[in-house]
Backbone bond lengths (Angstrom), bond angles and torsions (degrees), N, CA, C in turn:
res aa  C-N    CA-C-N  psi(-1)  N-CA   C-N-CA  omega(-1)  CA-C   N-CA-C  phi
1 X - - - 1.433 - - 1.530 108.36 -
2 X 1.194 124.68 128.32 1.218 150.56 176.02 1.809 106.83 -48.96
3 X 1.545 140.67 134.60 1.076 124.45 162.57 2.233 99.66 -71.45
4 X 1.323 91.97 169.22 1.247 120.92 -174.94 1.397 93.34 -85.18
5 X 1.772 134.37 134.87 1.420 137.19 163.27 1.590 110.63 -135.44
6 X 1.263 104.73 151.26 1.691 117.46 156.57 1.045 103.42 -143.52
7 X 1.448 88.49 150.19 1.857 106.76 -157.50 1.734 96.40 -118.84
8 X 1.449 117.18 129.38 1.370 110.79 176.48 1.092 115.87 -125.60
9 X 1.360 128.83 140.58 1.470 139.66 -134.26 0.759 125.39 49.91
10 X 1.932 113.66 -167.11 1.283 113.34 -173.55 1.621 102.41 155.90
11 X 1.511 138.05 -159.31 0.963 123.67 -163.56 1.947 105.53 -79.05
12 X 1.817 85.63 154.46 1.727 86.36 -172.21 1.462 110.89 -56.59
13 X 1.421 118.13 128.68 1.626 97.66 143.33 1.478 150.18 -73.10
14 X 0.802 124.50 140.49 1.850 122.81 179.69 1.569 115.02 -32.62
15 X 1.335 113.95 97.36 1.275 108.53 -174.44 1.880 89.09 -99.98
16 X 1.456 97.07 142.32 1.587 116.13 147.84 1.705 125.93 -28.70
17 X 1.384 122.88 125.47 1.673 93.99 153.94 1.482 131.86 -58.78
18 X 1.324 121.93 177.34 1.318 133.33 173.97 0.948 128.62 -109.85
19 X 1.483 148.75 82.06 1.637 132.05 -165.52 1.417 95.39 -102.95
20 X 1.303 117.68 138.15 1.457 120.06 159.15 1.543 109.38 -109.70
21 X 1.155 126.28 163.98 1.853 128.72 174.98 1.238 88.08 -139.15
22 X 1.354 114.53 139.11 1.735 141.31 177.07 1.465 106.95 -145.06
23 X 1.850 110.27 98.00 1.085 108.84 168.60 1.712 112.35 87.01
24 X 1.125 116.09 14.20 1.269 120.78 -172.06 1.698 115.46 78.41
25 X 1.144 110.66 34.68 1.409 124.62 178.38 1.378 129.73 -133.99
26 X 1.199 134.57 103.58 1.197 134.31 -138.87 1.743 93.37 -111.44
27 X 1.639 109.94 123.64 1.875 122.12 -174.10 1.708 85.64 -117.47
28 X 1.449 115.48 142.78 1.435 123.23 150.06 1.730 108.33 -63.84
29 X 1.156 121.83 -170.80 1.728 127.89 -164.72 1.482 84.15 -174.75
30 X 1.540 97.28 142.23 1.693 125.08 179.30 1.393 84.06 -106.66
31 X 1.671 109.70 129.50 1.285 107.46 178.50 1.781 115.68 -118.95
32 X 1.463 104.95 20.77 1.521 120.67 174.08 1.660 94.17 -122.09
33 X 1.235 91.44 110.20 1.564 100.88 -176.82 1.817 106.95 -132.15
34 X 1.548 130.58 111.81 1.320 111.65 -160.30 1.319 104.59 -68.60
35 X 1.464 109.12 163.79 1.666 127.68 -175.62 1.776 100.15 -49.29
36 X 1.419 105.21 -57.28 1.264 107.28 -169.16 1.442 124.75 -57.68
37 X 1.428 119.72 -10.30 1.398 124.83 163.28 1.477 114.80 -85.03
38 X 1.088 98.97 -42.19 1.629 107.22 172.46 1.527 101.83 -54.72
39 X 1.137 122.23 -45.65 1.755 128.81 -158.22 2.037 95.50 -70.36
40 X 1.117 115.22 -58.56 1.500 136.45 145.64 1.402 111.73 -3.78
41 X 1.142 123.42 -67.15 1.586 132.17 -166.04 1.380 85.01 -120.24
42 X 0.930 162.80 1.25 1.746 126.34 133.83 1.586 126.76 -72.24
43 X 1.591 98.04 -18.36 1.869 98.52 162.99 1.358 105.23 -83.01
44 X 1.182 125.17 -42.48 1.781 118.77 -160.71 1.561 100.45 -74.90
45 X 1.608 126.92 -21.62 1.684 121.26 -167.47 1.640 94.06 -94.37
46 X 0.881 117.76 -24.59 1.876 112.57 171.78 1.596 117.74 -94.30
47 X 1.343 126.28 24.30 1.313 130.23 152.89 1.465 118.93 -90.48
48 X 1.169 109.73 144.12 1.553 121.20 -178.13 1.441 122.43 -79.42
49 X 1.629 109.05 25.27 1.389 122.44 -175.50 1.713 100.07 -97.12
50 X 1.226 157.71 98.49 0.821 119.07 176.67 1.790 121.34 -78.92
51 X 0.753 136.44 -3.22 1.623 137.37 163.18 1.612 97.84 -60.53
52 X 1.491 124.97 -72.79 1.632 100.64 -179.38 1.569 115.64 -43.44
53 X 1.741 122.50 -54.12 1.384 114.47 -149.45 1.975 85.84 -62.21
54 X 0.776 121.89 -22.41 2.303 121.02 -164.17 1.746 83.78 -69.54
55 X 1.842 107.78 -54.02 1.720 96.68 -178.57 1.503 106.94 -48.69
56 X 1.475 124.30 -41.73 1.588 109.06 -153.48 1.661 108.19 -90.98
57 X 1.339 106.79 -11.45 1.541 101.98 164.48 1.664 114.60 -74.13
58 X 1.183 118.85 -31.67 1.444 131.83 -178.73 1.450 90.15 -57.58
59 X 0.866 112.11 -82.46 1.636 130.05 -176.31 1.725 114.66 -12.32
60 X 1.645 89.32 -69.39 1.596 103.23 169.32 1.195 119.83 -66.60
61 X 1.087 140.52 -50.09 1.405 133.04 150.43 1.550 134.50 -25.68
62 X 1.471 118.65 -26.39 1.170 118.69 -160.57 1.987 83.64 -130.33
63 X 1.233 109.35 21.82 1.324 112.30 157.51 1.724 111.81 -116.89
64 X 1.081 119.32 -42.45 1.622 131.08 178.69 1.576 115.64 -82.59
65 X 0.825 120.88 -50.12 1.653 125.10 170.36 1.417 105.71 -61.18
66 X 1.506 114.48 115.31 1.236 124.96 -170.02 1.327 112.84 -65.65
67 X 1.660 127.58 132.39 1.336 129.82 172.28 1.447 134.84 -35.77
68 X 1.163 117.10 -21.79 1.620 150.67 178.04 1.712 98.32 -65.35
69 X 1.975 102.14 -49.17 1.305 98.12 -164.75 1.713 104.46 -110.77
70 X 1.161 107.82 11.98 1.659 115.26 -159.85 1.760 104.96 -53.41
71 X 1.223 104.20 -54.04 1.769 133.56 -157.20 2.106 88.36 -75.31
72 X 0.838 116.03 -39.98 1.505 117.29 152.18 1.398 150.43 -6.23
73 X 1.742 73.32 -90.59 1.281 125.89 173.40 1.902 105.45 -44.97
74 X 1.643 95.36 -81.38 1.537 110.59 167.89 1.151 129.26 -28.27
75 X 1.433 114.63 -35.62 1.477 135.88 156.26 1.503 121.20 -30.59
76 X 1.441 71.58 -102.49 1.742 96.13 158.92 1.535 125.80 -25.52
77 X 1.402 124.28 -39.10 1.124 144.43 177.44 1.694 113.09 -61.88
78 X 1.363 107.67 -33.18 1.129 110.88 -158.45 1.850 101.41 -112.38
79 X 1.135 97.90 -18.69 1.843 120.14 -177.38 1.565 84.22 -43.68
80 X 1.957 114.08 133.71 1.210 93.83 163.28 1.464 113.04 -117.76
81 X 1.868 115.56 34.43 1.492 118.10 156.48 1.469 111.12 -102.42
82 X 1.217 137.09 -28.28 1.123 141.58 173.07 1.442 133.82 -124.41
83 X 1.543 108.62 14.78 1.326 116.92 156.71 1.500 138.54 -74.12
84 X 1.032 123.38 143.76 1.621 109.84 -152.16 1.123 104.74 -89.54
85 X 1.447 136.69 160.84 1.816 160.67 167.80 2.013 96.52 -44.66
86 X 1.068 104.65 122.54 1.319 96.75 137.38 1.930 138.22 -19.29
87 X 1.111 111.57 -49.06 1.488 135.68 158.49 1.312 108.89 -69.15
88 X 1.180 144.64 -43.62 1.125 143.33 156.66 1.363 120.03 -39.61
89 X 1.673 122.56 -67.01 1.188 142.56 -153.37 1.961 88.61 -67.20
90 X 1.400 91.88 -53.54 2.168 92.13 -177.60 1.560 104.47 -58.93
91 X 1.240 116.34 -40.78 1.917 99.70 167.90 1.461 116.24 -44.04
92 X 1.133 105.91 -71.77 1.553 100.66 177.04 1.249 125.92 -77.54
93 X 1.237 135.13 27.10 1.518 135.43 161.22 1.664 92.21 -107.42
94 X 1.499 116.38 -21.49 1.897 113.52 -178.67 1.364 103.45 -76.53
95 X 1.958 124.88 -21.86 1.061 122.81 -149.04 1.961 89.59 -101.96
96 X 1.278 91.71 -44.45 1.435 93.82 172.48 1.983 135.88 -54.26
97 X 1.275 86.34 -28.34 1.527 100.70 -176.50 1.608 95.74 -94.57
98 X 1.349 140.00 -2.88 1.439 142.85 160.69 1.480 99.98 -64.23
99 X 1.391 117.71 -58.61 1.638 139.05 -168.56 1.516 106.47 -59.34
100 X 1.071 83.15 -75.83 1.934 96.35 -168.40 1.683 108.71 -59.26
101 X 1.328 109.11 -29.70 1.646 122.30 -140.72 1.584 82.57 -107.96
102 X 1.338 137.36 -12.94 1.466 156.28 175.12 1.571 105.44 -79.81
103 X 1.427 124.11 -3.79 1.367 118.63 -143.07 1.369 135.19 55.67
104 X 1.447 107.79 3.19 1.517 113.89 178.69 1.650 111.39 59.25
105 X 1.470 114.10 35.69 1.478 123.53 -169.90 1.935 110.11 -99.31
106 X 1.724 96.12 55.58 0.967 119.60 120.15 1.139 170.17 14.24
107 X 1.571 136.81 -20.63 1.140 129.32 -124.57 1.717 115.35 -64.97
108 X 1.485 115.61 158.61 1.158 120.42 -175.13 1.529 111.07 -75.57
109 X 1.331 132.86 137.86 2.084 114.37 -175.64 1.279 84.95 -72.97
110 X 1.408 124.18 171.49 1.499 150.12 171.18 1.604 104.14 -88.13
C-alpha cells in the first residue's frame, strides 16, 4: 500500500501587476513576496514596541515597493506636502498584506 501524499505548489501562476497611489502618487508593488517575510512583519507590526513595529514597516516597504520606485518612494515618505500620516502608511501596508499576503491570486485579464 502506497503512503497517502499532497503536494503543495507548483509552477507560478500569472499574477496581475500591483499599482498602489498614496496621496496622488502612484508606486509599482512586487506582488511575490516570500511567506517568510510576510511571517517577519506580521510578528514585528503586532508588538507593543513601537520603534520595532516603524523597523518592520520599513522593512516591508522596502520589500514590496518595486526597486524602480524604491528611491521615490523614500522621498515621498518624507515630502512634508504630500507625504502620508503615519495612519495612512498602516492602511496601505493593511491593504498590502491583504494582496501580497492573499498570494496575490489575482488573475491576469487575457
Amino acid at each position: 500500500m502506497s503512503a497517502r501524499r499532497k503536494s503543495f505548489g507548483g509552477p507560478d501562476k500569472p499574477i496581475a501587476p500591483l499599482d498602489i497611489e498614496v496621496n496622488g502618487e502612484e508606486f509599482s508593488v512586487n506582488t511575490r513576496i516570500p511567506a517568510g517575510v510576510l511571517l517577519d512583519f506580521m510578528e514585528l507590526i503586532n508588538d507593543d514596541n513601537p520603534q520595532e513595529a516603524a523597523k518592520a514597516l520599513k522593512e516591508f516597504f522596502s520589500l514590496t515597493i518595486k526597486p524602480e520606485d524604491y528611491a521615490r518612494w523614500n522621498t515621498f515618505l518624507r515630502d512634508p506636502e504630500k507625504g502620508p500620516s503615519i495612519e495612512l502608511l498602516s492602511e496601505v501596508a493593511g491593504y498590502l498584506m491583504e494582496e501580497i499576503g492573499g498570494g496575490g491570486d489575482v488573475p491576469t485579464q487575457p
